[in-house]
C-alpha positions in Angstrom: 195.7 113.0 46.0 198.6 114.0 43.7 199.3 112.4 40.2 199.7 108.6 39.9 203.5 108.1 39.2 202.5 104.4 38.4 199.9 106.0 35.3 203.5 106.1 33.2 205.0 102.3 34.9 202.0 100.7 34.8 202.7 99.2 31.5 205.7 97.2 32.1 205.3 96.9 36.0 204.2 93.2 35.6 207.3 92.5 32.7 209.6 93.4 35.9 207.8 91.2 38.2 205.8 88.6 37.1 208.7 86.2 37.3 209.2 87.2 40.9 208.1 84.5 43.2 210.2 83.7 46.1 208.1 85.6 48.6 204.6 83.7 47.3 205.5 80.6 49.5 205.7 82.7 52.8 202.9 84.5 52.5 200.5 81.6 51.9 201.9 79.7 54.5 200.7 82.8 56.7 197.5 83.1 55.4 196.3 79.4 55.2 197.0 79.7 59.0 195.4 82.7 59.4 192.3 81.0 57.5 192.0 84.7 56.1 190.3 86.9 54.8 193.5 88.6 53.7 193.9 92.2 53.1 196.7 92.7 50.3 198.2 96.1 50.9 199.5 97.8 48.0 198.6 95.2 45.6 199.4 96.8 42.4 198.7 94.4 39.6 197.5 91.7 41.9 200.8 89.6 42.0 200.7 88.5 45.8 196.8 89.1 45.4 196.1 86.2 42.7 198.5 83.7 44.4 196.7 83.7 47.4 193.0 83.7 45.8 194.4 80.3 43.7 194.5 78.6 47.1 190.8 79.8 48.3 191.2 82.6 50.3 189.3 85.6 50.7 191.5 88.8 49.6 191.2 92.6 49.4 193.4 94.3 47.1 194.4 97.7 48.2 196.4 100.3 46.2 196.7 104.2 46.0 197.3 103.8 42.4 194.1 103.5 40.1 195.8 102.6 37.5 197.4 99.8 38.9 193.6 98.6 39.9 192.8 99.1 36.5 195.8 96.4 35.1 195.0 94.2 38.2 191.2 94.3 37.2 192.4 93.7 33.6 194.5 90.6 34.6 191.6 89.9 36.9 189.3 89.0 33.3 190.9 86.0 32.8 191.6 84.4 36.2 188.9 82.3 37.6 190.2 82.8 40.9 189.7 86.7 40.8 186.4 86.1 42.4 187.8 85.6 45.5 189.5 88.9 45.6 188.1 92.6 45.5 189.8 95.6 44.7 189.5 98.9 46.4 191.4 102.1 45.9 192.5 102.9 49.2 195.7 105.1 51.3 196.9 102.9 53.8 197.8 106.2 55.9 194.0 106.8 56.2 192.4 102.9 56.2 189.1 102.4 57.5 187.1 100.0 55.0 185.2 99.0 58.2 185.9 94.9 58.6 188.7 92.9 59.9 191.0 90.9 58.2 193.0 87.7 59.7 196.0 88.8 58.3 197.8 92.3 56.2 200.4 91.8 53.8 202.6 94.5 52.4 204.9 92.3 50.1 207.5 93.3 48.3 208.9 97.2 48.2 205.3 98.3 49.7 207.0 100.3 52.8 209.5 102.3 51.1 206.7 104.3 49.5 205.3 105.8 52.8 208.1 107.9 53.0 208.4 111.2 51.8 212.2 112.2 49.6 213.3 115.5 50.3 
């Protein structure tokens, strides 16, 4: 794996988005009817992760970026809904955690980083 180019963002990623919250509505309304669990791709910080593990459901964080993991597990400390939720550093290229989930999200800018700039 290269270097983590979120190592130097991961400090003010949640400043930028933490006040971002128009997408949250959708994706619940997907997961409730999916009755989860709910794998979370490219969770970063937990954003998308902790909304949906406030309403019950079953979540697995994934990210590329340990130190994303690290500020989402930091985060995760003083949420009583973190329990529901487990975090795994993991390339979605190459997935196989071995279990199924109900439903995969991959909110917010998540695609535009499988692509390669040349």
């Amino acid at each position: 794996m290269t270097a983590d180019p979120y190592t130097a963002l991961v400090r003010t990623y949640d400043i930028e988005t933490a006040d971002y919250t128009d997408d949250l509505a959708a994706y619940l309304d997907l997961a409730e009817r999916s009755g989860g669990p709910v794998l979370d791709v490219g969770c970063g910080t937990g954003r998308v992760s902790f909304a949906l593990a406030q309403h019950g459901l079953a979540v697995t964080g994934i990210d590329v970026s340990e130190a994303m993991l690290a500020r989402a597990r930091q985060r995760a400390e003083k949420n009583p809904a973190a329990s529901k939720i487990k975090w795994l550093q993991a390339d979605v290229t190459s997935l196989d955690l071995g279990e199924q989930f109900q439903l995969a999200i991959f909110a917010y800018n998540g695609y535009m980083h499988l692509t390669e700039q040349s």
